[in-house]
C-alpha positions as CSV (number, residue, x, y, z in Angstrom):
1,X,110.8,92.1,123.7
2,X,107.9,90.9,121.7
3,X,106.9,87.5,120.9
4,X,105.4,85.6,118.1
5,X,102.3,83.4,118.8
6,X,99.9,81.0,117.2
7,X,97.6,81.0,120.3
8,X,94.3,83.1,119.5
9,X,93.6,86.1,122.0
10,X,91.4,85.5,125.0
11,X,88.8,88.3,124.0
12,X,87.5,88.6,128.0
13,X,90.3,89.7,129.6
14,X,89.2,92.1,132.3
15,X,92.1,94.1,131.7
16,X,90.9,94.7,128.1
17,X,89.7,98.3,128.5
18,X,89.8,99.5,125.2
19,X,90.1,96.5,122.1
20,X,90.3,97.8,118.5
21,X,89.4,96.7,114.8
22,X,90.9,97.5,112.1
23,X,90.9,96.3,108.1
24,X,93.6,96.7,106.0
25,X,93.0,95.7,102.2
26,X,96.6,94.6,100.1
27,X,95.1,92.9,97.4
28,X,95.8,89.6,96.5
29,X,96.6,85.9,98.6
30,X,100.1,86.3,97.9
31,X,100.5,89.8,99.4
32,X,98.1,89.0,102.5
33,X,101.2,86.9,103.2
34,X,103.7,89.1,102.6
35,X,101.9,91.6,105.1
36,X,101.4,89.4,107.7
37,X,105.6,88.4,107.4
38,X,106.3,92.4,107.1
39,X,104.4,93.1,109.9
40,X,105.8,90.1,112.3
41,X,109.1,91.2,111.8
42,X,108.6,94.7,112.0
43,X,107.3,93.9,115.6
44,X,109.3,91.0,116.7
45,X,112.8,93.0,116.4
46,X,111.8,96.1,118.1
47,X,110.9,96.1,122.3
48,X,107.4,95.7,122.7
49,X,105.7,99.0,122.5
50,X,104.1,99.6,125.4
51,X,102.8,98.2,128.8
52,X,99.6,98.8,128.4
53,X,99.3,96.8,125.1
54,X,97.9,93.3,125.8
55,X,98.2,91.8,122.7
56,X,98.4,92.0,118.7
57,X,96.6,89.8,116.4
58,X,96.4,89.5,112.4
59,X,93.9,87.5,110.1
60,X,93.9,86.9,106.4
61,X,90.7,87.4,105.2
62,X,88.8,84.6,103.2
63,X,88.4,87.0,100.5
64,X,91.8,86.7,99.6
65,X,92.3,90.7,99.6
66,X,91.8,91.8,103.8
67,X,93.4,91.6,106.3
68,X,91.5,92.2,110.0
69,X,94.0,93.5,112.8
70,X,93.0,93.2,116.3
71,X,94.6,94.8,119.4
72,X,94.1,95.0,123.0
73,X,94.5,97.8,124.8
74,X,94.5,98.1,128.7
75,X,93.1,102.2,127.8
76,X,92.6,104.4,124.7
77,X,95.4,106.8,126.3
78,X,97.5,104.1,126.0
79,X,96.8,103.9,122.3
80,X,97.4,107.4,122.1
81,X,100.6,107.1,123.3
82,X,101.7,104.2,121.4
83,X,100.7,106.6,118.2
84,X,102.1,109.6,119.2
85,X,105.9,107.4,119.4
86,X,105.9,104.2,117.9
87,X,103.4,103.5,115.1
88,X,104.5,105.4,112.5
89,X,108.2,104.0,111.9
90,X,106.2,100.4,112.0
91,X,103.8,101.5,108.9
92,X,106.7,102.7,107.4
93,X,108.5,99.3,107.8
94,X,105.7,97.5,106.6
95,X,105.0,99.8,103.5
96,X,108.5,99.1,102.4
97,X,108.1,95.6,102.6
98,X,104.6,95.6,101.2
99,X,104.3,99.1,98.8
100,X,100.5,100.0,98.6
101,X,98.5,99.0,101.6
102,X,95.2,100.2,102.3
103,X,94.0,101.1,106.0
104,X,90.4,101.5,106.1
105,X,90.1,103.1,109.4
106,X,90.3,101.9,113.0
107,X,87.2,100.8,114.6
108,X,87.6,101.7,118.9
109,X,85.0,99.5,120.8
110,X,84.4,98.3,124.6
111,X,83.4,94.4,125.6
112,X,79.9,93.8,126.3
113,X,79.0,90.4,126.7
114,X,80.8,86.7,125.4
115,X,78.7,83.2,125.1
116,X,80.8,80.1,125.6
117,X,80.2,76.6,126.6
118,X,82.0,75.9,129.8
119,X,85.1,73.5,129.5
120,X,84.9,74.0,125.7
121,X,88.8,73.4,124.7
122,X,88.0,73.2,120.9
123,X,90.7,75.6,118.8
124,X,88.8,77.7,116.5
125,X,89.5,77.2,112.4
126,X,87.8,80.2,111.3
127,X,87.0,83.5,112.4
128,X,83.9,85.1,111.7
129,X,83.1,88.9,112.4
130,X,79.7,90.1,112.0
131,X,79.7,93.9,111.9
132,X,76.1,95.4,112.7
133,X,75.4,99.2,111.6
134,X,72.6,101.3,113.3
135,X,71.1,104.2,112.1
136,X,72.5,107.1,114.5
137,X,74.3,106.9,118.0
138,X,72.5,105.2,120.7
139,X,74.5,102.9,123.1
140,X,70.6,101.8,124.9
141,X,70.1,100.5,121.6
142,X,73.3,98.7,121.3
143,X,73.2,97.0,124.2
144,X,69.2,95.9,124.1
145,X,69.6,94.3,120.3
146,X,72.7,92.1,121.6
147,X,71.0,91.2,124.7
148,X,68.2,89.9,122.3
149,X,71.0,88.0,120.5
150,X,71.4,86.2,123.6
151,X,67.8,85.4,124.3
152,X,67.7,84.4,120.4
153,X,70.8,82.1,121.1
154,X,69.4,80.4,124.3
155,X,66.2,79.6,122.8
156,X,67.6,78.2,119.6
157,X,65.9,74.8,118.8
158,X,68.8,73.9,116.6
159,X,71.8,75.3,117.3
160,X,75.0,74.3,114.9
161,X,77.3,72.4,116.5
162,X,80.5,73.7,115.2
163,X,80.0,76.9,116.4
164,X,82.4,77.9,119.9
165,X,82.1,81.4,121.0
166,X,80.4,84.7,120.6
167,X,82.2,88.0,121.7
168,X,80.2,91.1,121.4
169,X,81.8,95.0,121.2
170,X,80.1,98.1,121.3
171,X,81.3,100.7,119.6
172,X,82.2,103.9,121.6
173,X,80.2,106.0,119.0
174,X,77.4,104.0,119.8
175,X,76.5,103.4,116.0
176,X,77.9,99.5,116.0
177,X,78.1,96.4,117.5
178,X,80.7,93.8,116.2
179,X,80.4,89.9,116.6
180,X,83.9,88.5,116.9
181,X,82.9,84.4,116.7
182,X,84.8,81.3,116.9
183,X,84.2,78.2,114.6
184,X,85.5,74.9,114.1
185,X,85.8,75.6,110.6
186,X,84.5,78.1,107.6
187,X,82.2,74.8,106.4
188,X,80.9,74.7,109.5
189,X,79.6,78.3,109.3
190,X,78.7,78.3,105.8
191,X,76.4,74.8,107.0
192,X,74.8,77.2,109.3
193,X,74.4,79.9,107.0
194,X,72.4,77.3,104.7
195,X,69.8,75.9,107.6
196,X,66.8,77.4,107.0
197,X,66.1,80.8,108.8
198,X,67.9,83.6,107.6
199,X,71.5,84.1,109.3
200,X,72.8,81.2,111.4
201,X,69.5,81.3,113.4
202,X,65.7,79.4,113.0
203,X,63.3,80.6,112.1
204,X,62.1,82.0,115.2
205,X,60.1,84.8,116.2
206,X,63.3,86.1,118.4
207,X,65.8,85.5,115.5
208,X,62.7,88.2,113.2
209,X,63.3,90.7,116.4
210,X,67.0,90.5,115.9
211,X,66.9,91.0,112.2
212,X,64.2,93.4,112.1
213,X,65.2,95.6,115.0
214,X,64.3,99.2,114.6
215,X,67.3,101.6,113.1
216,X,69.1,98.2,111.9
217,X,70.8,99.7,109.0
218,X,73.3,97.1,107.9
219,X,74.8,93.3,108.7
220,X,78.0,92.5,107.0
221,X,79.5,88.6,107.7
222,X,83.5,88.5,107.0
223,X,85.4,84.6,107.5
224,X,89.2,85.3,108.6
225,X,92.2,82.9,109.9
226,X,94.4,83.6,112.6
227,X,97.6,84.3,111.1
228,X,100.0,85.5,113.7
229,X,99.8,86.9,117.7
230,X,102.2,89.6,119.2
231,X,102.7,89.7,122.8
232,X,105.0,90.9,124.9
233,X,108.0,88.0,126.2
């Protein structure tokens, strides 16, 4: 059967082989709400899906109008699958609870690399996804402008405290690169946004590289709460 959980998701699993993004935007606080219900229940009285679904995970956006759905997949044939059987009748569900929802497209990405500070137990209080754009496919390109993150993060002379992990995706187009980042808390982030240097970093000459890099087309930065976790009992 499946479970309902308050635990966020351990983003490096190694048996995550295929974890997907997706945004859904309802409208309002109160209907963010009545999603995340609609979409709990819809799970939590059905068997769980399939086996090679890891885990399910909603977040109410801080614009009071999103919600950001993430889900780990063990393949993208097992995504398939789970499509092809069981995903329709639980949109259905849902858009009976919840009558005009709007699913801005699924976003299929691969793990690359994750920065944590060893025997960090802190819970995270805010989500934040970055979401970079490049200008055409090029996975070389991906992978070189977060490996620069790194370097930029290592080398930071002041680096904000309230900040807890970094878990970087490619995207299997090879056009993106999403941040999925753990913070104490959205003031904490917003105090980093306001240091000077442009983004969370100083204003060093590896932070320019990062923010400058060539075919950077855009950076959006998106605050979410964990709202509910679906695993399987």
């Amino acid at each position: 059967m499946t479970r309902r959980t308050d635990a966020h998701p351990d983003l490096t699993r190694p048996e995550i082989g295929a974890p997907f993004f997706s945004t859904w935007r309802v409208g309002t606080p109160l209907r963010q709400q009545q999603t995340v219900e609609a979409i709990a229940g819809t799970w939590e009285h059905r068997p769980w899906p399939a086996d090679g679904l890891l885990g399910y995970h909603v977040y109410t956006g801080h614009d009071a109008a999103t919600l950001l759905h993430y889900s780990q997949w063990r393949s993208e044939q097992a995504y398939e699958a789970f499509v092809k059987t069981h995903r329709q009748e639980r949109n259905d569900e849902i858009d009976t609870a919840v009558p005009g929802i709007e699913r801005l497209g699924l976003g299929r990405y691969r793990h690359y690399r994750s920065g944590t500070r060893e025997g960090d137990t802190r819970v995270p209080g805010c989500i934040v996804i970055v979401d970079i754009e490049f200008e055409g496919p090029d996975p070389d390109r991906q992978r070189a402008w977060v490996d620069t993150v790194f370097e930029a993060l290592e080398s930071e002379p002041k680096p904000h405290p309230g900040g807890i992990s970094a878990h970087f995706h490619l995207s299997t187009d090879g056009t993106r690169v999403l941040n999925y980042a753990e913070w104490e808390s959205a003031a904490d982030h917003i105090d980093a946004l306001a240091a000077p240097g442009d983004g969370i970093g100083s204003a060093t000459e590896l932070w320019h590289r990062v923010q400058t890099w060539p075919g950077l087309k855009s950076s959006t930065v998106s605050r979410y709460d964990h709202a509910v976790g679906l695993v399987p009992e």
